[in-house]
VMD Tcl script that draws the C-alpha trace (Angstrom):
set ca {
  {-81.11 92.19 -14.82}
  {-84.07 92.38 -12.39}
  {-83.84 92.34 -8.84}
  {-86.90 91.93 -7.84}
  {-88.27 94.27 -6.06}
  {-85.43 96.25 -4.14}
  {-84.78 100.25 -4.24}
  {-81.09 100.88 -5.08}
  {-80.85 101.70 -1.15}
  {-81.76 97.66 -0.45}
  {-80.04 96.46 -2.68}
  {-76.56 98.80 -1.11}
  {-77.85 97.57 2.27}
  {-77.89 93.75 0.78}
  {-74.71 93.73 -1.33}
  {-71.27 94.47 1.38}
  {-68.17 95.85 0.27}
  {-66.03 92.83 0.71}
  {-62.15 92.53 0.58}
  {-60.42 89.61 -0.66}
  {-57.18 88.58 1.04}
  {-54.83 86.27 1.19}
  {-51.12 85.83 1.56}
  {-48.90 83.09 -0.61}
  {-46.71 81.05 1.77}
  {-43.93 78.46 1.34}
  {-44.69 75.00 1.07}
  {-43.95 73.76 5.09}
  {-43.84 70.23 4.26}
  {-45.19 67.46 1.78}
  {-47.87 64.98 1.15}
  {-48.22 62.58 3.62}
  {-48.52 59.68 0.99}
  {-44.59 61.12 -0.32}
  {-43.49 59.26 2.81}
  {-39.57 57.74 2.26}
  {-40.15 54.84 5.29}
  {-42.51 52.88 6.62}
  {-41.11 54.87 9.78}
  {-41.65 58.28 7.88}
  {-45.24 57.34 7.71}
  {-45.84 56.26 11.03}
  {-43.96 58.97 12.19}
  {-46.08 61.68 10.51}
  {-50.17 60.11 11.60}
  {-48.67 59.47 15.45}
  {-47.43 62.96 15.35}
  {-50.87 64.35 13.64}
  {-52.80 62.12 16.38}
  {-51.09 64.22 18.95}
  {-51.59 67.50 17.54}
  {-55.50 66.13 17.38}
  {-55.39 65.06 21.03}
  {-53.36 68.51 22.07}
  {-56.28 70.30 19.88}
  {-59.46 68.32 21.44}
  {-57.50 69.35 25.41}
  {-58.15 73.17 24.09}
  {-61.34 72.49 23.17}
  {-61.20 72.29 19.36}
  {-62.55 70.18 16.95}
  {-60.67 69.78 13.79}
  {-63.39 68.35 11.50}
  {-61.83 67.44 8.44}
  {-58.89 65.05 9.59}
  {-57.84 63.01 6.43}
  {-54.54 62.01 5.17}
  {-54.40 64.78 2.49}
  {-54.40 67.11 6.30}
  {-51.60 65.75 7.47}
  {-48.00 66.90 6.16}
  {-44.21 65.81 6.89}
  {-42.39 68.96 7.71}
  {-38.81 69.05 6.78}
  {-36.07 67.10 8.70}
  {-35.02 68.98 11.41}
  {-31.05 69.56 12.36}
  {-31.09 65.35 13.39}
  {-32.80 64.59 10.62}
  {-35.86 63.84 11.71}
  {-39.13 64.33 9.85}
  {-42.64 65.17 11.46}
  {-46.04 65.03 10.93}
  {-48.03 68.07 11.23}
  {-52.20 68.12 11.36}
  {-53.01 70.93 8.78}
  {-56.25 72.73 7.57}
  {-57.96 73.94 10.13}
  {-61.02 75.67 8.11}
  {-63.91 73.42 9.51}
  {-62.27 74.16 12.59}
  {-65.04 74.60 15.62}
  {-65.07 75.40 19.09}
  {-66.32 72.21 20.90}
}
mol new
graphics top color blue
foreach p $ca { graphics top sphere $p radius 0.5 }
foreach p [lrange $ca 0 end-1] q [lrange $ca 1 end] { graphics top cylinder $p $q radius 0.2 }
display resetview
């Protein structure tokens, strides 16, 4: 395989030693669409529309809000269920 034409020095300059990591975590919650209630559902996007608002205050953009970015977390001790704005990757700094 040709590279053109790089010296082996160029092509150590071009290439980086990268490091893959990445660490498995526990599911926090489940699909918004698994809602149980009509309540449940409403619930979980007002809750996500805060976190969005509480976001935008600090100056963040989310950029990828969809329903598949939105989770209910798991009751809490009165048994109630939240919504939680996930998937901040295409995150920026507004």
């Amino acid at each position: 395989m040709s590279h053109g034409n790089r010296t082996k020095s160029q092509s150590e300059e071009f290439f980086t030693k990268r490091k893959l990591t990445f660490a498995k975590l526990s599911p926090v919650g489940r699909p918004l669409e698994s809602s149980l209630t009509v309540r449940e559902f409403v619930r979980g996007i007002r809750d996500a529309i805060v976190g969005h608002r509480n976001l935008h205050e600090i100056g963040i953009v989310h950029g990828d809000i969809s329903a598949g970015n939105i989770i209910l977390t798991r009751p809490d001790e009165k048994g109630i269920t939240k919504g939680t704005l996930i998937d901040l990757d295409m995150a920026s700094f507004r």
